[in-house]
N, C-alpha and C positions, 0 to 999 in steps of 0.2 A: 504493500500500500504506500510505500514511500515516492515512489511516483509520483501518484498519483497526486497528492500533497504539496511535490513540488511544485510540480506543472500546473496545479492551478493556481498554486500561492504565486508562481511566478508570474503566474497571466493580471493576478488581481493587486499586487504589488507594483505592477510596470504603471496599472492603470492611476496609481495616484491618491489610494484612500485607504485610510487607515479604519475604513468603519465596514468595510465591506461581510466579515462573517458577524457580526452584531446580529445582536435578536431586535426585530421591528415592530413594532407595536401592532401594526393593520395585520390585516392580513395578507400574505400573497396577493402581489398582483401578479399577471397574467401574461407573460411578455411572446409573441408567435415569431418562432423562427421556421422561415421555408426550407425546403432542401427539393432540390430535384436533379432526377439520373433516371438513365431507363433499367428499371427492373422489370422489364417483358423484356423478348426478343433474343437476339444475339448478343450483347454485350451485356443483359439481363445481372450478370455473374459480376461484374464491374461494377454495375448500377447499385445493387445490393452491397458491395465493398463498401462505395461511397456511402452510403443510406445508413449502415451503421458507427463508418466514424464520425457522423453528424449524432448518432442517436448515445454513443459514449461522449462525448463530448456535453451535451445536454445533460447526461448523468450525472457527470462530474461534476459539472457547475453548480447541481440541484444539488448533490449531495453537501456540499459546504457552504453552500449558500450565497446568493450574491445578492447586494443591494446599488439601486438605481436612483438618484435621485433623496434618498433618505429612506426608502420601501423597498422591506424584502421582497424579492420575483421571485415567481416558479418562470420556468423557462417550456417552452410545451415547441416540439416536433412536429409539424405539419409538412408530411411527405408525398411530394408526387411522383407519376411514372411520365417521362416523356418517352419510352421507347424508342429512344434515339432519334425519332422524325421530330421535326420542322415543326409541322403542322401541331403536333401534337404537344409540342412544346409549349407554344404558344400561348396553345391554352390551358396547358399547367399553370404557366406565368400569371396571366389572367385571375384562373380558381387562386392563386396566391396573394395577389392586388386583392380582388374581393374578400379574402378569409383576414385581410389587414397585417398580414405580416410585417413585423418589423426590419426584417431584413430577407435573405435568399443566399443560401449556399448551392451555385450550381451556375449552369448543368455541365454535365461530364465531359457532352462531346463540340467540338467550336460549332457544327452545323446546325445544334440545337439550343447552342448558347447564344451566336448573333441575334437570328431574331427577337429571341424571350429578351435579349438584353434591353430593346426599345421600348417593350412594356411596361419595364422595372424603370425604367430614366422616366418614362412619360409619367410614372407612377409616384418619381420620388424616392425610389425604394432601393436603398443600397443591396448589390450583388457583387459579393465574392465567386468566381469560379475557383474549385480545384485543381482544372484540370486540363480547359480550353485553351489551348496556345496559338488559333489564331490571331495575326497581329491585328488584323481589323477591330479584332475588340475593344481592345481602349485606345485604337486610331479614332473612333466616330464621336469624340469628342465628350460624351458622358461622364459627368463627375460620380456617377451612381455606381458605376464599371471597377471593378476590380481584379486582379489574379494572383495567386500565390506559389507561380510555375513560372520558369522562361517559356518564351514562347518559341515559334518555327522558327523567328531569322534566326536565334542563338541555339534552337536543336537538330534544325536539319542542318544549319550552315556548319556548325562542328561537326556532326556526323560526316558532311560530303568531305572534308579537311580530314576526318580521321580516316576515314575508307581508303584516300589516297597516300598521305602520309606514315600512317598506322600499320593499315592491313596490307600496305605495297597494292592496291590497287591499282588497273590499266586500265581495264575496261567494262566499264558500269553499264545496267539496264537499268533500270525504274519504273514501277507498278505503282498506280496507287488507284483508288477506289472510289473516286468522282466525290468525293463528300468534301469538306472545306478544312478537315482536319487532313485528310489525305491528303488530298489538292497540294492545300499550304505549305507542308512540312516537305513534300516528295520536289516542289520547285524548289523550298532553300539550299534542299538535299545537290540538288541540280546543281546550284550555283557554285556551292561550295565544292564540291565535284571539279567544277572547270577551274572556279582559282586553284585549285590546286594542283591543275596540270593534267588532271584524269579527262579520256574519252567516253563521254555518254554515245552509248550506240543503240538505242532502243527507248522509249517513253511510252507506254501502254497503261492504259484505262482497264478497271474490272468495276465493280460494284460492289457493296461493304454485304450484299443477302447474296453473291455468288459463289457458287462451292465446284467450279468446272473452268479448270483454268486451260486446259491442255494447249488450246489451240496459241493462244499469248505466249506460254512456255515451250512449246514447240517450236516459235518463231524467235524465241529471247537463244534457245539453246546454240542454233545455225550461226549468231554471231557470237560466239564464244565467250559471254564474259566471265572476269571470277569474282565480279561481285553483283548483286541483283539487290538493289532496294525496293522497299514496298513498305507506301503508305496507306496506312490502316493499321484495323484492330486485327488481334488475336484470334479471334471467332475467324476471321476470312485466313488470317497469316497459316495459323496452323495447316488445314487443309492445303493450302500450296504447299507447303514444303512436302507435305508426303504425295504430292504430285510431282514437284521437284523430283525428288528419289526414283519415281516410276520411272521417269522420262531420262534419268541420269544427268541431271542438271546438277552439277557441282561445285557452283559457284560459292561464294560467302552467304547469308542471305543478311542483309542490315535493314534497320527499320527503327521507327523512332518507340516513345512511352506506349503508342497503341500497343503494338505485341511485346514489348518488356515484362511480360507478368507471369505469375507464378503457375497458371493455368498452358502456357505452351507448347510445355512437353507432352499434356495430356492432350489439347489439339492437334496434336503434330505427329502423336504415338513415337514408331520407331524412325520414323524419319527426323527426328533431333541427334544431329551426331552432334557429340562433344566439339565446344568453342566453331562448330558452322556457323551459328546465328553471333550477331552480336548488332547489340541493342542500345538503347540511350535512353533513362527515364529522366524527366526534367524536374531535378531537385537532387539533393543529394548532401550527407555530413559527410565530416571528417574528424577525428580526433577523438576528445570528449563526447561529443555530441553524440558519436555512434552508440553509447549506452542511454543513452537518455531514447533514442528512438529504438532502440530493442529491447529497452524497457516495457514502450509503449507497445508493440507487437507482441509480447509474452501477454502482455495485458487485453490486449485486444484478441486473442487467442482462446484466451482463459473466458474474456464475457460471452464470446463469440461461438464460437466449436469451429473456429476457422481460420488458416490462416491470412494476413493482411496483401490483398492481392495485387493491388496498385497504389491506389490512390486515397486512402482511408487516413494516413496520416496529414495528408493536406489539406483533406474536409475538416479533419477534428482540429488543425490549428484555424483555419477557416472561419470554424461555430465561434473559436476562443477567442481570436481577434477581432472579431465582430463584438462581442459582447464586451470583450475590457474595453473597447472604445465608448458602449453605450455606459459603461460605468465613470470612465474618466468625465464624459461629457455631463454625467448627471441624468441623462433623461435615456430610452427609449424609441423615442421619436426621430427618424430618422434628417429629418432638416436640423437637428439639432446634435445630432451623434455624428453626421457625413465630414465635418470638416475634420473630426477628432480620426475619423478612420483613415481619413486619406493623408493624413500628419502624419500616419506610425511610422517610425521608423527602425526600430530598434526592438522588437516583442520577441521576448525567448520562447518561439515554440520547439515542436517536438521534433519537426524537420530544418530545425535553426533559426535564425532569425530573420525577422521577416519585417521591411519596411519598402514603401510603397513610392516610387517616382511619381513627374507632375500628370501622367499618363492614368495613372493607378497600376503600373506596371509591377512586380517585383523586381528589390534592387536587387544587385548582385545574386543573378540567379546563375545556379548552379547546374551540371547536367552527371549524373551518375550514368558511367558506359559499363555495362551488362555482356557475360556472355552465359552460356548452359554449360556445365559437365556433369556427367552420371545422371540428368535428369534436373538437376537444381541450378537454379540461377547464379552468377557467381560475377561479384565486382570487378571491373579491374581498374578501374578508382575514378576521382570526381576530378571534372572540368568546368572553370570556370571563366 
């Protein structure tokens, strides 16, 4: 339980008040925080990660108590599904506007996050993503907007720089899956690629619901590469590689946080051979830090019956940043807690520290490069 103690005394400490576990005379007020990720579909298993480091983090907070203003809160989880579409996001966003949320942790994926993002600005309503690293995000001008991840220019542009530099890469293909996190990160991939002297010989489109790649990998194989990027999730990544294998496609295969996760070998079955893949999740400790966040995953484990699959550490500093800011400000109300959020600069969370440019960017973001052996994921350290 000492963690646990830390990490919130640390969040309620940063925020500036000496009164915050005090007993309050009212009683509970009410304070609604959103979250949304698709828990249907194919990245379902992601969406769920996310959904519960929002619903520990709420725990936490309720467990030792926070005050807002001079009044104890209960802090209350209002969770939705955007099953990764668009449309359906939207009106996530919406049922969260109307249910009066104080804030919104989310969505998971950038194609689900742009839109919902203009409903939350039009709404007033601060949004942290965990997870979305499209740069258009906090390009479109929104003070409402936030993230707590680098984004594509700094994930894909390292990755195309380590492919070639790194892995000795010549000659690159690239996949990605028409979606906006795909799209996004597979061009920086690109660019970074050519500063670096590497030849792109192939640029191919699939879909993020497609499991039949043949005919794409049939035409990537004929120009020889050894390495093949592909942007997307895990749910589409897995199934190519053990099409990869059929076809004897031998290349590297690299990819950014979408297929970084602990579920790829099981995607992928026997076609994960040791250090083939190699990955980039956007965040990343070093030092000290790495007990404090494997702290938090023995913990998350323990509440859970599961291990932390991506992104669960990013939502739960997410809920905690959001909420020491509505502490520091005093109130709740988001026109009144937004200036205090977009100030942080310095918050000890569980993925390090996290303070926000004039963008709502994260500063100095970090990138963790990933590769598999024996079936487990395995670091081979942080770039920043």
């Amino acid at each position: 339980m000492t963690f646990k103690v830390t990490a919130v005394l640390g969040a309620l400490i940063w925020a500036g008040t000496g009164s915050v576990f005090a007993a309050a005379p009212q009683d509970p007020a009410v304070v609604k925080i959103g979250h949304v990720a698709p828990t249907s579909g194919q990245s379902a298993h992601l969406g769920r990660d996310n959904e519960d480091g929002a619903r520990l983090a709420i725990e936490d907070l309720n467990a030792q108590g926070v005050v807002i203003g001079g009044r104890k809160v209960k802090l209350e989880l209002v969770a939705e599904d955007d099953g990764a579409d668009p449309k359906q996001a939207t009106a996530a966003a919406q049922k969260l506007v109307d249910a009066k949320v104080a804030g919104v942790i989310g969505h998971l994926n950038s194609g689900t996050t742009l839109p919902a993002s203009k409903i939350y600005n039009d709404a007033g309503i601060a949004q942290i993503s965990p997870s979305a690293t499209a740069p258009k995000y906090t390009l479109q001008g929104f003070k409402t907007a936030f993230r707590v991840v680098a984004n594509d220019v700094h994930l894909g542009g390292t990755l195309g720089r380590y492919a070639i530099e790194q892995l000795k890469g010549k000659v690159v293909a690239v996949i990605d899956d028409r979606t906006a996190y795909g799209q996004g990160v597979a061009d920086e991939f690109e660019k970074g690629v050519k500063a670096a002297g590497g030849t792109l010989v192939a640029r191919e489109s699939t879909t993020d619901k497609a499991t039949d790649f043949s005919a794409i990998l049939t035409s990537i194989k004929a120009k020889k590469p050894d390495i093949l990027f592909f942007g997307g999730m895990d749910s589409v990544g897995g199934p190519m590689l053990r099409q990869m294998k059929q076809l004897g496609l031998q290349a590297k295969f690299v990819g950014g946080d979408g297929i970084c996760t602990a579920d790829l070998p099981k995607l992928s079955g026997s076609a994960l051979s040791s250090i083939q893949v190699v990955c980039a999740e956007a965040g990343g400790v070093e030092g000290e830090q790495k007990k404090t966040l494997e702290a938090f995953r023995a913990r998350f484990k323990t509440r859970f019956n599961h291990e932390v699959k991506l992104y669960a550490p990013y939502v739960y500093d997410a809920v905690q940043v959001m909420v020491a800011a509505m502490v520091k400000a005093g109130s709740s109300d988001p026109v009144k807690y937004l200036p205090t959020l977009a100030a942080t600069q310095d918050y000890p969370g569980v993925t390090g520290r996290i303070g926000f440019d004039a963008k709502g960017d994260i500063r100095h973001g970090a990138l963790t490069i990933y590769t598999y052996k024996s079936g487990q994921r395995e670091s081979l350290g942080v770039v920043r």
